[in-house]
C-alpha positions in Angstrom: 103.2 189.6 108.8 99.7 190.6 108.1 98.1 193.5 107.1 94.7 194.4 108.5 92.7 197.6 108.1 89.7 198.3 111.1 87.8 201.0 111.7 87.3 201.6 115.7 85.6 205.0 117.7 87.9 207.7 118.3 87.8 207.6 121.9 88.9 203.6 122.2 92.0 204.3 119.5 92.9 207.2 121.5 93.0 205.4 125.1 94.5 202.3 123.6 97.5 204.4 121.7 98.1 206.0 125.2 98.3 202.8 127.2 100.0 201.1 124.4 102.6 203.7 124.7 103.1 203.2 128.6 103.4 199.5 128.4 105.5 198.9 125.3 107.1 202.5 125.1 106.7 204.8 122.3 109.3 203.4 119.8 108.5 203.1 116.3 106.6 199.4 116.3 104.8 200.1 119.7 100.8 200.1 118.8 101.8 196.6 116.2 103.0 195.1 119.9 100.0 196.0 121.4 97.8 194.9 119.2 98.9 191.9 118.4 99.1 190.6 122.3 95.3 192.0 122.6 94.7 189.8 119.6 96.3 187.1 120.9 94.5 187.8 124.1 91.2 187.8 122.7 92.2 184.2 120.8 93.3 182.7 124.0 89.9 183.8 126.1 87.8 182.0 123.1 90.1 179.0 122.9 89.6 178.4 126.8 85.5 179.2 126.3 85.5 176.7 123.8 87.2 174.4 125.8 85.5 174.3 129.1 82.3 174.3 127.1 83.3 171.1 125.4 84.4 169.4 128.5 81.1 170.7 130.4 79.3 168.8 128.0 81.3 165.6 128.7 80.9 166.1 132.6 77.4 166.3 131.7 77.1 163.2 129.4 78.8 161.7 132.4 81.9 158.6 133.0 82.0 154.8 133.2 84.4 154.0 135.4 84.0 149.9 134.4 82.4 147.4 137.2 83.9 147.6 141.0 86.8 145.3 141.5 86.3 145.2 145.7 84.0 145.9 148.2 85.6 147.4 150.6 89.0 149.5 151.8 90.2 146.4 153.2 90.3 144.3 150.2 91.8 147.0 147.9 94.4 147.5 150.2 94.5 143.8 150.5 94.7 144.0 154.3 
């Protein structure tokens, strides 16, 4: 386990220790639980930015799908 030390406005620490406390009770560990799933929150949002950004830019750069192997339905469907 980590230790990490932040400094946040009263007001947020407040409203977060209150709805910490309804969603993971108010036994002795609760605000650790909390904040670790908002972390792991805020990692998970970034990971899927990153990805979609990265496969934007190959939608972008575009596909080769290789030269056409028939002409029509028919023929791929030998019919």
């Amino acid at each position: 386990m980590g230790t990490i030390t932040v400094n946040v406005k009263d007001g947020v620490e407040k409203e977060f220790r209150r709805v910490a406390s309804i969603a993971h009770g108010s036994e002795k560990g609760y605000l650790g639980k909390a904040i670790t799933e908002a972390m792991q929150r805020w990692i998970d949002e970034k990971r899927q930015k990153e990805i979609a950004e990265r496969e934007l830019k190959l939608l972008e750069k575009g596909f080769s799908f290789g030269r056409k192997l028939y002409e029509t339905r028919d023929e791929l469907h030998e019919r």
